[in-house]
NULUMMAR-526603 format. One record per residue (C-alpha): x, y, z; residue number from 1. Coordinates in nm, 2 decimals, always signed. Example, Ala and Ser with C-alpha at 12.3 -4.5 7.8 and 13.67 -1.06 7.14 Angstrom:
! residues 2
nukol px:+1.23&py:-0.45&pz:+0.78&num:1
nukol px:+1.37&py:-0.11&pz:+0.71&num:2
! end
This chain:
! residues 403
nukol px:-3.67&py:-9.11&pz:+0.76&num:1
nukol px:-3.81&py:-8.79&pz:+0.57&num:2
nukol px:-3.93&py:-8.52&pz:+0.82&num:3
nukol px:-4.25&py:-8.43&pz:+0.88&num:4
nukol px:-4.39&py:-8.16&pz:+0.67&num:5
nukol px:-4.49&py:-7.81&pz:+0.81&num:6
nukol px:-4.83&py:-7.63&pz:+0.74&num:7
nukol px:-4.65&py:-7.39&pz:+0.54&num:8
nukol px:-4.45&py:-7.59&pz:+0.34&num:9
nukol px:-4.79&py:-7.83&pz:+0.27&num:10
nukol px:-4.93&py:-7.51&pz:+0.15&num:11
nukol px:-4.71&py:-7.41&pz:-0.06&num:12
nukol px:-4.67&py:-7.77&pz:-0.24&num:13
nukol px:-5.07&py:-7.78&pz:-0.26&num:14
nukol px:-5.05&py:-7.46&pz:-0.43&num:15
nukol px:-4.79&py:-7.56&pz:-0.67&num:16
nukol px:-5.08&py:-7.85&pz:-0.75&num:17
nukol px:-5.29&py:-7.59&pz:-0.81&num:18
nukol px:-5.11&py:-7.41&pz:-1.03&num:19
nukol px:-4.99&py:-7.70&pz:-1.24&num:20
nukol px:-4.66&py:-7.91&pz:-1.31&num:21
nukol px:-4.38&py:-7.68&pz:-1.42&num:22
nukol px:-4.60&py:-7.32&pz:-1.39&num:23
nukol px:-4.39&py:-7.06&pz:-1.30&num:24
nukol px:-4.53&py:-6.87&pz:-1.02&num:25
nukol px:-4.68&py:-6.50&pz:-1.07&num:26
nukol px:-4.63&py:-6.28&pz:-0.82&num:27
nukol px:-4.91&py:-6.08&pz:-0.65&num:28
nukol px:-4.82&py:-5.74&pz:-0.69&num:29
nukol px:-4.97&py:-5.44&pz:-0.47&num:30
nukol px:-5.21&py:-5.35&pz:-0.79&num:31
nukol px:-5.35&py:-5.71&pz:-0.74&num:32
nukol px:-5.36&py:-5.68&pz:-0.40&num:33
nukol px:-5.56&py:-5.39&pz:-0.39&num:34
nukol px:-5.79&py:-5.52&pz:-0.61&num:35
nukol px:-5.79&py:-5.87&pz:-0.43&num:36
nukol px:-5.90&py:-5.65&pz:-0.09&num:37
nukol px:-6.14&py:-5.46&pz:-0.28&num:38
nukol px:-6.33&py:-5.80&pz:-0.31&num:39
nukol px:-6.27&py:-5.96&pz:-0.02&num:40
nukol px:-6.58&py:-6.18&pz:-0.03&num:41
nukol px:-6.41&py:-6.35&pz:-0.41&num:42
nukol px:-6.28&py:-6.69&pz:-0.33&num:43
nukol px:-6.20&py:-6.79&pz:-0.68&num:44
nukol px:-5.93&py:-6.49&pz:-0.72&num:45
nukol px:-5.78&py:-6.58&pz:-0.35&num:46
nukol px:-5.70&py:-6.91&pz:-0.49&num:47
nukol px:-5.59&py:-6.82&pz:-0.77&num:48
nukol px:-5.34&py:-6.51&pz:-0.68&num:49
nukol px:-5.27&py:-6.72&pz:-0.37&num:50
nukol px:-5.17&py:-6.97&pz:-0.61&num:51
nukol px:-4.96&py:-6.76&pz:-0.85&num:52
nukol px:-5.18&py:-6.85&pz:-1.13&num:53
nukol px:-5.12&py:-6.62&pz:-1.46&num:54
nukol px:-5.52&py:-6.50&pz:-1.46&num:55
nukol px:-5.48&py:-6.36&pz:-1.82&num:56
nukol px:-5.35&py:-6.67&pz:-1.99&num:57
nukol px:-5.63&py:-6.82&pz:-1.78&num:58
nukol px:-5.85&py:-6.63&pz:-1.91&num:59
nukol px:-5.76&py:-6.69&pz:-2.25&num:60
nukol px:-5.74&py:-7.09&pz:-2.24&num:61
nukol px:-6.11&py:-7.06&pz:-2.08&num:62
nukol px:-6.19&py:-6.84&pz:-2.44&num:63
nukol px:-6.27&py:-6.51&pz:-2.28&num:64
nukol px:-5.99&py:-6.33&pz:-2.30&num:65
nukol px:-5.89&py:-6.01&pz:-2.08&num:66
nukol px:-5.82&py:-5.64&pz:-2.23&num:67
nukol px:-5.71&py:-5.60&pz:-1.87&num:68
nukol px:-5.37&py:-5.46&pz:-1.80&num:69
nukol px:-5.07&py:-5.21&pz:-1.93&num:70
nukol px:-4.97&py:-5.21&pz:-2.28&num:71
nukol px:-4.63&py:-5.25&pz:-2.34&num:72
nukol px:-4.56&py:-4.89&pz:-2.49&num:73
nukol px:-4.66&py:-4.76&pz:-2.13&num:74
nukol px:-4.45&py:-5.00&pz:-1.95&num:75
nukol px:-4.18&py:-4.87&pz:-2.15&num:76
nukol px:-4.28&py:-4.47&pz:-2.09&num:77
nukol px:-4.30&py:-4.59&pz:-1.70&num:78
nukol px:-3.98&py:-4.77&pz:-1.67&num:79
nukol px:-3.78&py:-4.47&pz:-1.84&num:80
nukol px:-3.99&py:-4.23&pz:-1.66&num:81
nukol px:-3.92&py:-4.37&pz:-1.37&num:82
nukol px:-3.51&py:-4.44&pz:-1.47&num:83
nukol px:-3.47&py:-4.09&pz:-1.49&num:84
nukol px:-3.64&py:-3.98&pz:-1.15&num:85
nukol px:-3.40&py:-4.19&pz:-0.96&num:86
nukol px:-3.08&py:-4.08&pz:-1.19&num:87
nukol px:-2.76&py:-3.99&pz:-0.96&num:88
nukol px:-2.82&py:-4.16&pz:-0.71&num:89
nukol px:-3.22&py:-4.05&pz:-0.67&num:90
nukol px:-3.10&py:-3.68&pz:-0.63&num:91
nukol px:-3.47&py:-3.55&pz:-0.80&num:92
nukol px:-3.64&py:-3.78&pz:-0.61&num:93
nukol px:-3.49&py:-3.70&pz:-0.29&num:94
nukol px:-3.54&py:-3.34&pz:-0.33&num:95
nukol px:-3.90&py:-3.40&pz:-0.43&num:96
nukol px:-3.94&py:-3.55&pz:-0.04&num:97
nukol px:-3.77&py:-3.29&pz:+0.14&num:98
nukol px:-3.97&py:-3.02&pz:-0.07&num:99
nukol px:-4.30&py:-3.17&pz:-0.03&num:100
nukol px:-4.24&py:-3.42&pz:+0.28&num:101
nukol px:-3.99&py:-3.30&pz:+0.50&num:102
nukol px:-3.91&py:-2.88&pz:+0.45&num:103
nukol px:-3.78&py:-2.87&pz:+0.84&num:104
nukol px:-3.48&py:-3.11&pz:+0.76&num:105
nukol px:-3.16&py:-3.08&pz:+0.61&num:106
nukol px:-3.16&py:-3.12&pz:+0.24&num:107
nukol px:-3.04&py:-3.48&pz:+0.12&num:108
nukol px:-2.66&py:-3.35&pz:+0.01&num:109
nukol px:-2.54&py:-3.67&pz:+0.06&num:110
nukol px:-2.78&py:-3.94&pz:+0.10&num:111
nukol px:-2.74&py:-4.34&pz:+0.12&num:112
nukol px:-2.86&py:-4.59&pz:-0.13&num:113
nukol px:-2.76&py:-4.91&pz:+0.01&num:114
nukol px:-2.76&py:-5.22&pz:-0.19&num:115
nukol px:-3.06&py:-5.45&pz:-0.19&num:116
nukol px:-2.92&py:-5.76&pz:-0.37&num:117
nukol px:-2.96&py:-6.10&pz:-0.23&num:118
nukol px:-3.09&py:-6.46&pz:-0.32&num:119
nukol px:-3.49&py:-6.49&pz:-0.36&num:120
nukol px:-3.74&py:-6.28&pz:-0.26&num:121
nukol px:-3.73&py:-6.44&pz:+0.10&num:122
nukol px:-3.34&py:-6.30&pz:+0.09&num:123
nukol px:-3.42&py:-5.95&pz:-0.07&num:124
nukol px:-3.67&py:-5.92&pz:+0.23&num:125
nukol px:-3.46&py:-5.95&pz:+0.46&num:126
nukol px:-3.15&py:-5.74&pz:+0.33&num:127
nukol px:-3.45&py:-5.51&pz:+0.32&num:128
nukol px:-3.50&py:-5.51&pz:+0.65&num:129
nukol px:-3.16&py:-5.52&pz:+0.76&num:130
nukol px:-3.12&py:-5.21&pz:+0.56&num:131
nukol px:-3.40&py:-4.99&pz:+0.70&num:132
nukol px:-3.30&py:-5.09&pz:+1.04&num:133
nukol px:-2.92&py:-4.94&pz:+0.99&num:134
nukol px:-3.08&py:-4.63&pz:+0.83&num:135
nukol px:-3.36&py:-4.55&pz:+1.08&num:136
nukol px:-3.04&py:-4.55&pz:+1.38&num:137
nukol px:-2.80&py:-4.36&pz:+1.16&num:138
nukol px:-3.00&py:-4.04&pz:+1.28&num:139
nukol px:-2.91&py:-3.73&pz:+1.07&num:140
nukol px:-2.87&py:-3.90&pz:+0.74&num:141
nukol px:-3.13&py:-3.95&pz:+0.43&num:142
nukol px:-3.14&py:-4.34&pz:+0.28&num:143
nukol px:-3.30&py:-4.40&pz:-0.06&num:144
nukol px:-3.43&py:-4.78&pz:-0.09&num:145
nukol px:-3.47&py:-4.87&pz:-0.42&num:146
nukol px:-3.71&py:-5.14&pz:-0.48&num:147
nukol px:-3.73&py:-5.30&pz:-0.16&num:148
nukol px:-3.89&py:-5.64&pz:-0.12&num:149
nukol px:-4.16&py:-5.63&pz:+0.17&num:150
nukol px:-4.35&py:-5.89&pz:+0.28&num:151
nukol px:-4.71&py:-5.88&pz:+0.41&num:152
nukol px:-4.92&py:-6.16&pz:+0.52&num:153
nukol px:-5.25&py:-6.24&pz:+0.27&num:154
nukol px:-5.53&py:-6.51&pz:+0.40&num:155
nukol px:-5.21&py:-6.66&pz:+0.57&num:156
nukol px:-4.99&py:-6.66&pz:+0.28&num:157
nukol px:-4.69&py:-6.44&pz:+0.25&num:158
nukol px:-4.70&py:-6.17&pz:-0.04&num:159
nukol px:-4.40&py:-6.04&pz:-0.16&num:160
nukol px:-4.45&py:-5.66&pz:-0.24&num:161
nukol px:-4.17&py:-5.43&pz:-0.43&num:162
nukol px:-4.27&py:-5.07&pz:-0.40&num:163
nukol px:-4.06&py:-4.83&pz:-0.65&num:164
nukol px:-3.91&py:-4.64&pz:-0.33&num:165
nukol px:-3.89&py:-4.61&pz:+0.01&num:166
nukol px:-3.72&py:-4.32&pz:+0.17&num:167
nukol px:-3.58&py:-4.32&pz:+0.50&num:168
nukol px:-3.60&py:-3.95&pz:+0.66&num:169
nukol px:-3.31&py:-3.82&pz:+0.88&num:170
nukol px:-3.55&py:-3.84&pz:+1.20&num:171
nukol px:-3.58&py:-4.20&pz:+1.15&num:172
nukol px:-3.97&py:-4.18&pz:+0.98&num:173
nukol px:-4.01&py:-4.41&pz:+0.67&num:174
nukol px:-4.14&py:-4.25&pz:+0.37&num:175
nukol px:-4.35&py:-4.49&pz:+0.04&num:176
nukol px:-4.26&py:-4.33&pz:-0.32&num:177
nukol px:-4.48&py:-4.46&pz:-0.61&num:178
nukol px:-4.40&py:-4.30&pz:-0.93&num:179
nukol px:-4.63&py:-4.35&pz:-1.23&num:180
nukol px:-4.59&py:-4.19&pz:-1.56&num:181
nukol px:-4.97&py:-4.04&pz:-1.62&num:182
nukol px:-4.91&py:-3.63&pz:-1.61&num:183
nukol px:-4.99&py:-3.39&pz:-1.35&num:184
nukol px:-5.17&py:-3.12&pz:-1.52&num:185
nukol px:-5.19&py:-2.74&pz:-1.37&num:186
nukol px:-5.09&py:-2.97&pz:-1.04&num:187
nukol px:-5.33&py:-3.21&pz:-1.04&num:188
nukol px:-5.42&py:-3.54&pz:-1.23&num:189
nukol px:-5.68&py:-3.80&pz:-1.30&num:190
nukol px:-5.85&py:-3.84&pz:-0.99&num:191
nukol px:-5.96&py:-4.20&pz:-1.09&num:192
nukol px:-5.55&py:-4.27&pz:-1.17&num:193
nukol px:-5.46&py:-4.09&pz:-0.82&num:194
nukol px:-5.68&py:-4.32&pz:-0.63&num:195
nukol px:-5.59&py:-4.63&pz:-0.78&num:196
nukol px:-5.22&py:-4.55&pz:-0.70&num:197
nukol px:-5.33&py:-4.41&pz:-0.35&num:198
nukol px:-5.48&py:-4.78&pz:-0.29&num:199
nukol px:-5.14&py:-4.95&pz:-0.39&num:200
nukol px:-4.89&py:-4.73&pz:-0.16&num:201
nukol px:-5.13&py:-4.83&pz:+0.11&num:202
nukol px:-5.07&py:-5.17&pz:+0.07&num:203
nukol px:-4.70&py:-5.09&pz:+0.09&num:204
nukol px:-4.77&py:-4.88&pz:+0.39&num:205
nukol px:-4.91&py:-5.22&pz:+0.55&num:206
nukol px:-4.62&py:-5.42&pz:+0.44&num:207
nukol px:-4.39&py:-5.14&pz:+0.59&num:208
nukol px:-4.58&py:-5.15&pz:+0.92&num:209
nukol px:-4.53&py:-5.51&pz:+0.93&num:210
nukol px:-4.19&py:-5.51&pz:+0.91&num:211
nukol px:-4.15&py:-5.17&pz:+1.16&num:212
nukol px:-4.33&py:-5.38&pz:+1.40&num:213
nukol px:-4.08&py:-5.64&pz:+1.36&num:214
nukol px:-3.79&py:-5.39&pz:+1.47&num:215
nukol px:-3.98&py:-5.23&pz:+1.74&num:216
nukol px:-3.66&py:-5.32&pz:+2.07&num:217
nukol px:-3.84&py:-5.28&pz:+2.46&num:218
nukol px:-3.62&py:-4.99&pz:+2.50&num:219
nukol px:-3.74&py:-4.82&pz:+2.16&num:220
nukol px:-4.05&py:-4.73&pz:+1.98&num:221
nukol px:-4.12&py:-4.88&pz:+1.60&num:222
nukol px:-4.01&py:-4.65&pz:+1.35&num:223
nukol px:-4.29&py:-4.41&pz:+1.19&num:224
nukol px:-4.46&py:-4.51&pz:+0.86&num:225
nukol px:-4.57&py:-4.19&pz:+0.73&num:226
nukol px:-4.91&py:-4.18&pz:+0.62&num:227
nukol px:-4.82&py:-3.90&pz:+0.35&num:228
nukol px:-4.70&py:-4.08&pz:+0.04&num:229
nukol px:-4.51&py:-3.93&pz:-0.23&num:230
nukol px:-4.68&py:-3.92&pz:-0.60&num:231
nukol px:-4.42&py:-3.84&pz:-0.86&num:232
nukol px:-4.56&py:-3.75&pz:-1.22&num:233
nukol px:-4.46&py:-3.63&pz:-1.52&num:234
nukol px:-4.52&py:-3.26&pz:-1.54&num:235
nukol px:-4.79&py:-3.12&pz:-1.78&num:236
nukol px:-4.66&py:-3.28&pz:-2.11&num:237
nukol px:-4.27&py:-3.26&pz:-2.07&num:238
nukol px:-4.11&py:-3.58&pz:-1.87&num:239
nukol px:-4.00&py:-3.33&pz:-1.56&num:240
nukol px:-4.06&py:-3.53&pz:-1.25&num:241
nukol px:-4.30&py:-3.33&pz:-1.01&num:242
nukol px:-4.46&py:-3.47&pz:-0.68&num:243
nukol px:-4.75&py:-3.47&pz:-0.49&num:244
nukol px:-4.83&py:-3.52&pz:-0.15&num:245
nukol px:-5.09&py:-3.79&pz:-0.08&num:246
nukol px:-5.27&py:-3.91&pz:+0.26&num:247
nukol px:-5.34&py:-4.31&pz:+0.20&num:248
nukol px:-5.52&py:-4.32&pz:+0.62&num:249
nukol px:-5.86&py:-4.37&pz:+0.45&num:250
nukol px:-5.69&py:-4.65&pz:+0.19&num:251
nukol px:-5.49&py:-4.80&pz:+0.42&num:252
nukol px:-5.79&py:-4.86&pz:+0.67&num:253
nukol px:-6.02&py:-4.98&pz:+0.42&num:254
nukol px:-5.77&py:-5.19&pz:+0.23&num:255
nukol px:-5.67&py:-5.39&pz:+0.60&num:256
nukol px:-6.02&py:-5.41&pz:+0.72&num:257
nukol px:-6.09&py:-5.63&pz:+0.39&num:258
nukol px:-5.78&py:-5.81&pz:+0.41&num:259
nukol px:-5.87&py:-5.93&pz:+0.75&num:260
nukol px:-6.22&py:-6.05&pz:+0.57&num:261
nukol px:-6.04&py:-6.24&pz:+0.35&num:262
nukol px:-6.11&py:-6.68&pz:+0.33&num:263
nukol px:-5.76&py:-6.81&pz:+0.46&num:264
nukol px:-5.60&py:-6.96&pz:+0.16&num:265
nukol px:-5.56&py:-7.32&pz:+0.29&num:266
nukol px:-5.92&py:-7.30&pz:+0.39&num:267
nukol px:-5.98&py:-7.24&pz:+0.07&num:268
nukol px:-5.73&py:-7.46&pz:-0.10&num:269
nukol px:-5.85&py:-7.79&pz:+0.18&num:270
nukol px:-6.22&py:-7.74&pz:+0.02&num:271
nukol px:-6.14&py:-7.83&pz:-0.32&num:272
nukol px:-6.19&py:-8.14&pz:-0.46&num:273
nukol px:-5.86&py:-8.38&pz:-0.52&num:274
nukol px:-5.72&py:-8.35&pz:-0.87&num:275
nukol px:-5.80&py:-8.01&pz:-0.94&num:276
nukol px:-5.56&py:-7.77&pz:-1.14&num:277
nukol px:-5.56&py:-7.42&pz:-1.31&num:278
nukol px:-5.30&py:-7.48&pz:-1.58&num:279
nukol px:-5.38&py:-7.34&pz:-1.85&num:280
nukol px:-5.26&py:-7.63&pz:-2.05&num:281
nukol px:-5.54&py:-7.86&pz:-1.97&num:282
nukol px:-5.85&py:-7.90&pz:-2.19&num:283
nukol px:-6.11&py:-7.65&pz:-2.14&num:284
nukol px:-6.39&py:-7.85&pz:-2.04&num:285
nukol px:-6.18&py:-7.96&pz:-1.75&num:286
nukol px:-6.03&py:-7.65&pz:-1.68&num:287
nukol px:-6.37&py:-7.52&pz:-1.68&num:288
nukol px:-6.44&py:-7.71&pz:-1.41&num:289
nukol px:-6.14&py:-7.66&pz:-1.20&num:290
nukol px:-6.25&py:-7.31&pz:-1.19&num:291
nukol px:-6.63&py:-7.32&pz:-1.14&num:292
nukol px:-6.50&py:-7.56&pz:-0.83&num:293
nukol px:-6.45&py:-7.23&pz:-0.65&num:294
nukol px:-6.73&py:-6.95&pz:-0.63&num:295
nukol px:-6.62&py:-6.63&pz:-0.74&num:296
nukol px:-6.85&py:-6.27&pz:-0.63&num:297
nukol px:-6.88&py:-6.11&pz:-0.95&num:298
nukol px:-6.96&py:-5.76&pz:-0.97&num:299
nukol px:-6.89&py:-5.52&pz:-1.30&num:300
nukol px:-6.59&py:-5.29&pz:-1.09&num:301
nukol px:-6.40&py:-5.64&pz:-1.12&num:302
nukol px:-6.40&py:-5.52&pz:-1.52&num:303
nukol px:-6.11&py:-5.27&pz:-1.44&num:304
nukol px:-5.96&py:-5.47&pz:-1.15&num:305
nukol px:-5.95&py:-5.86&pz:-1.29&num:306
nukol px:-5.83&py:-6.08&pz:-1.58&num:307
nukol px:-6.13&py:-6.31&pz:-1.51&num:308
nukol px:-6.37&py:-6.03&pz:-1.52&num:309
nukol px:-6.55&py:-6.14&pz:-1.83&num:310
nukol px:-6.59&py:-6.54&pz:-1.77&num:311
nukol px:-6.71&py:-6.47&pz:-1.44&num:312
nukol px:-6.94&py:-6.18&pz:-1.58&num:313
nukol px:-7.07&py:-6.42&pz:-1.84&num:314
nukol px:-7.15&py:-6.69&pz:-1.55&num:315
nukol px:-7.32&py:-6.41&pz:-1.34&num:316
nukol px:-7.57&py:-6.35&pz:-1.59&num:317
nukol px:-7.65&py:-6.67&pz:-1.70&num:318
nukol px:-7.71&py:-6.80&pz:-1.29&num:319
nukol px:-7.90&py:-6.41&pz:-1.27&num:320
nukol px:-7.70&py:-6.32&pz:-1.01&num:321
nukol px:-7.81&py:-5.98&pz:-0.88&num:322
nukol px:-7.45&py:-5.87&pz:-0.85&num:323
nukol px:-7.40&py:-5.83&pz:-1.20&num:324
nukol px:-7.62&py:-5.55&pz:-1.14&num:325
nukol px:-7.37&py:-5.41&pz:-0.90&num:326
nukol px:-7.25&py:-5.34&pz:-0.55&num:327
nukol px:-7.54&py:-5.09&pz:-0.47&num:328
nukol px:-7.81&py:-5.32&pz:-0.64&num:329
nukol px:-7.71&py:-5.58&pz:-0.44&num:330
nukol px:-7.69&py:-5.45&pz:-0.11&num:331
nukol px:-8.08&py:-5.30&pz:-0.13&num:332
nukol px:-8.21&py:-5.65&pz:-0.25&num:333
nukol px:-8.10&py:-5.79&pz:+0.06&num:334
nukol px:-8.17&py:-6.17&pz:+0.09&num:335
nukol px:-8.33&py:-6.20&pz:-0.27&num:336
nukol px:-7.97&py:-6.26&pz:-0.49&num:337
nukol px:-8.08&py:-6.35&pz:-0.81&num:338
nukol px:-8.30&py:-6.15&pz:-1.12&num:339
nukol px:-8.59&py:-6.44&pz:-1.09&num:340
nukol px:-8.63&py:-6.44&pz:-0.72&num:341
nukol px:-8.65&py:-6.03&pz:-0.73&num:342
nukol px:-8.95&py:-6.07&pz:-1.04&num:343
nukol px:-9.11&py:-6.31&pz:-0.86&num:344
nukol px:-9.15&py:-6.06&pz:-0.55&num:345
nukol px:-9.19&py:-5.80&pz:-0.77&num:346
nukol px:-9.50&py:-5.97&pz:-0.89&num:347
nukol px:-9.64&py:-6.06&pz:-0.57&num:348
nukol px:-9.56&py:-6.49&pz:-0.63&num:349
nukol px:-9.30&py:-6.47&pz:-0.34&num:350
nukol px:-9.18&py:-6.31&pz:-0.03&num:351
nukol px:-9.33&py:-6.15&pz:+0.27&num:352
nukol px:-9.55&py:-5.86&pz:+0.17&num:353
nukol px:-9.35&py:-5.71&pz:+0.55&num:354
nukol px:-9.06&py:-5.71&pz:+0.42&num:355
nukol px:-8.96&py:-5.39&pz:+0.35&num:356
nukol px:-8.75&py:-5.45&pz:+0.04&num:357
nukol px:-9.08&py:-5.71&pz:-0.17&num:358
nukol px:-9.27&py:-5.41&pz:-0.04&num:359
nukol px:-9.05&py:-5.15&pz:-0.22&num:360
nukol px:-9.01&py:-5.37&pz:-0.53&num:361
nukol px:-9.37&py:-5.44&pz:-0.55&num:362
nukol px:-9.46&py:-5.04&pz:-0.50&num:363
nukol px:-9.21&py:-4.99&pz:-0.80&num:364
nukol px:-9.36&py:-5.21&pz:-1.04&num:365
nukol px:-9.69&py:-5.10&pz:-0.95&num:366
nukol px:-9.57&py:-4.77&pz:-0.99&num:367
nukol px:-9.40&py:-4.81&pz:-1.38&num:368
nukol px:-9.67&py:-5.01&pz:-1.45&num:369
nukol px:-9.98&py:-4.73&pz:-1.36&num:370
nukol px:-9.72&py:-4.49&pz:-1.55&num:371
nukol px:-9.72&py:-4.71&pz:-1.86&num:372
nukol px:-10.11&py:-4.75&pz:-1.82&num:373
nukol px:-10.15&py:-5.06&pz:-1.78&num:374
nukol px:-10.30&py:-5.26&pz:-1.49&num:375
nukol px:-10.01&py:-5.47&pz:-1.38&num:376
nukol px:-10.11&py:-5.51&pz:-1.01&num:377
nukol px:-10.44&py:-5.55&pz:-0.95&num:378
nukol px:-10.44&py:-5.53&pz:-0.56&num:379
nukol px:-10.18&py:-5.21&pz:-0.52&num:380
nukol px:-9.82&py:-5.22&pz:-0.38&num:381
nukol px:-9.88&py:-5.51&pz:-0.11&num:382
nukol px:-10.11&py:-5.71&pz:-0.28&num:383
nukol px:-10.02&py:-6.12&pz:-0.34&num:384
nukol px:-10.15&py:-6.10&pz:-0.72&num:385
nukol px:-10.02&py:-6.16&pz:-0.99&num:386
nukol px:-9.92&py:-6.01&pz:-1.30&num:387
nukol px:-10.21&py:-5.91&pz:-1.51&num:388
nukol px:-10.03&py:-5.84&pz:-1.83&num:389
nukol px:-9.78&py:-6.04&pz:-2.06&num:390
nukol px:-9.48&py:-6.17&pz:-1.93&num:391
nukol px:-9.22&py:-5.92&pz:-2.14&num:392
nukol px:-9.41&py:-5.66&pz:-1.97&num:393
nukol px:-9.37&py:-5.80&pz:-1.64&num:394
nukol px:-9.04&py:-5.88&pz:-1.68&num:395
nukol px:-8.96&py:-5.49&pz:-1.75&num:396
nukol px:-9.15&py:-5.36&pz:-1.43&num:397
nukol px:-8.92&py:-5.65&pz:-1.22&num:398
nukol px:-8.60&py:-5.51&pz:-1.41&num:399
nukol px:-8.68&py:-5.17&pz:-1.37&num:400
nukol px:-8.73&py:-5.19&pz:-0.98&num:401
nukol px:-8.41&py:-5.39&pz:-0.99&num:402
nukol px:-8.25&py:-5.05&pz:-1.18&num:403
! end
């Protein structure tokens, strides 16, 4: 008699489904992550990472294909980059911590680099546990963890997370290490760059907490999880490591404020339709349809975070969904959500004159419009009119109050 199947285990064979007969799996990475918390409100990319769907081959079978991504030549810079950083045992990178992190300790003469290996990522988790729970009650001693495997709960699917480094401090506080190979120039770099990275060691920060948590004992605290994050760079153009100090508090609020927002995943996944899959594989007009089966929030930041970004662009604007406008654009329209319902209350067909935001986009038109010289309102800012003039020209007032 088989046994009964757990919720888990249904998941995860209903997102095999999803994913399609024979897919390998991609995992969701902390860059993803990040991006996926950004968005908390996208159930079409919850599914789908959820899922370990490949989003750029996606992309591709559905003919709009992604630019998003590393090139290969910087992967290669990264990985050697990073290679030498943690050469002799992580001696550099260890006395990049205690210089910027930790000047009060003893320096790491002799530090620990225990061995990781183990079966899966469910097995590499927890060695990686095991191994930060020996180094945090040898007291005294420095332990370099060289791509650990965390674990961190997503929409109530388990995430497996590798950061490049975690570093165990002799009083016992854990440290997150992300090295990236874009320069620090003068001692600072790209603040756009800085930020992305500061977003993805919180997400390891989160995972870390998790697992700190896990080893808190009634007679002993949970170890610290420093907020202070160590950025190693290449310095100005030469491919010395140097480091940077970096306080992810503000990222790693925001970033588990939205994962708490996010759908649960086998909410998600119990909504959809039977016979649905994303492999790329099947025709397009019924891959289409798998993925138009699940709304997706658009909005033109997802153009540097998401493979999808230009089918679901190209969707937005032909629905005239205000949030291809942005964020910002949509968040003053309020309840009116696409370009047609804000023209029509720009021209005085719709909406309550009350309402503060018809009032404002009728006051804008009427504004362009007297600017322009033409009489496009005839009854001023509240009035229920319509448009006097052509319907190009009132089609620019609505778009510019929308701007």
């Amino acid at each position: 008699m088989p046994l009964p199947r757990t919720r888990g285990t249904a998941l995860r064979q209903r997102l095999a489904e999803l994913r399609g007969p024979d897919v390998p799996a991609k995992a969701l990475d902390a860059r993803a992550l990040a991006a996926l918390a950004a968005n908390p409100g996208c159930r079409r990319r919850a599914i789908l990472d959820g899922a370990g769907v490949n989003k750029a081959t996606l992309a591709g079978a559905l003919g709009s294909p992604s630019a998003f991504g590393q090139s290969q030549f910087a992967l290669t810079r990264g990985n050697a980059f990073e290679a030498k950083v943690k050469a002799d045992g992580g001696a550099e990178l260890l006395r990049l911590v205690h210089e910027k992190l930790d000047r009060a300790a003893e320096p790491p003469a002799d530090a620990r680099v225990p061995d990781l290996t183990a079966i899966g990522p469910e097995g590499r988790t927890a060695r990686t546990a095991l191994a930060l729970r020996e180094a945090t009650e040898a007291r005294g001693a420095w332990t370099l963890l060289d791509h650990p495997m965390l674990a961190l709960d997503v929409a109530g699917s388990p995430a497996f997370l590798e950061p490049d480094a975690v570093v165990v401090h002799p009083d016992g506080g854990w440290t997150v290490v992300e090295i990236k190979s874009f320069p620090m120039l003068d001692g600072s770099a790209d603040p756009a760059k800085v930020g992305a990275a500061a977003r993805q060691a919180a997400v390891y920060v989160l995972a870390l907490e998790e697992v700190a948590a896990r080893l808190a004992a009634a007679d002993a605290p949970a170890p610290e999880v420093r907020h202070q994050v160590l950025l190693v760079c290449p310095k100005d153009f030469s491919n010395l490591p140097t480091a940077s100090a970096v306080d992810v508090r503000k990222q790693r609020a925001v970033t588990a404020r939205q994962l708490t927002r996010l759908t649960r995943i086998q909410d998600i996944a119990d909504a959809l339709p039977e016979g649905i899959c994303f492999d790329p594989g099947r025709p397009a007009e019924e891959l289409t349809a798998a993925v138009e089966s699940v709304p997706a929030t658009y909005a033109p930041e997802c153009l540097a975070a998401c493979e999808l970004a230009f089918h679901c662009r190209e969707r937005s604007r032909a629905a005239g969904a205000v949030t291809s406008l942005g964020r910002s654009v949509r968040a003053e329209l309020g309840g009116l959500t696409t370009v047609p319902d804000v023209l029509a209350a720009a021209r005085g067909e719709t909406g309550d004159p009350e309402d503060p935001t018809v009032a404002a986009l009728r006051r804008a038109a009427a504004l362009r419009a007297e600017a322009l010289g033409t009489m496009a309102f005839g009854a001023g800012p509240h009035g229920g009119q319509a448009l006097g003039t052509e319907p190009a020209g009132a089609e620019a007032s609505g778009a510019a109050a929308c701007r």
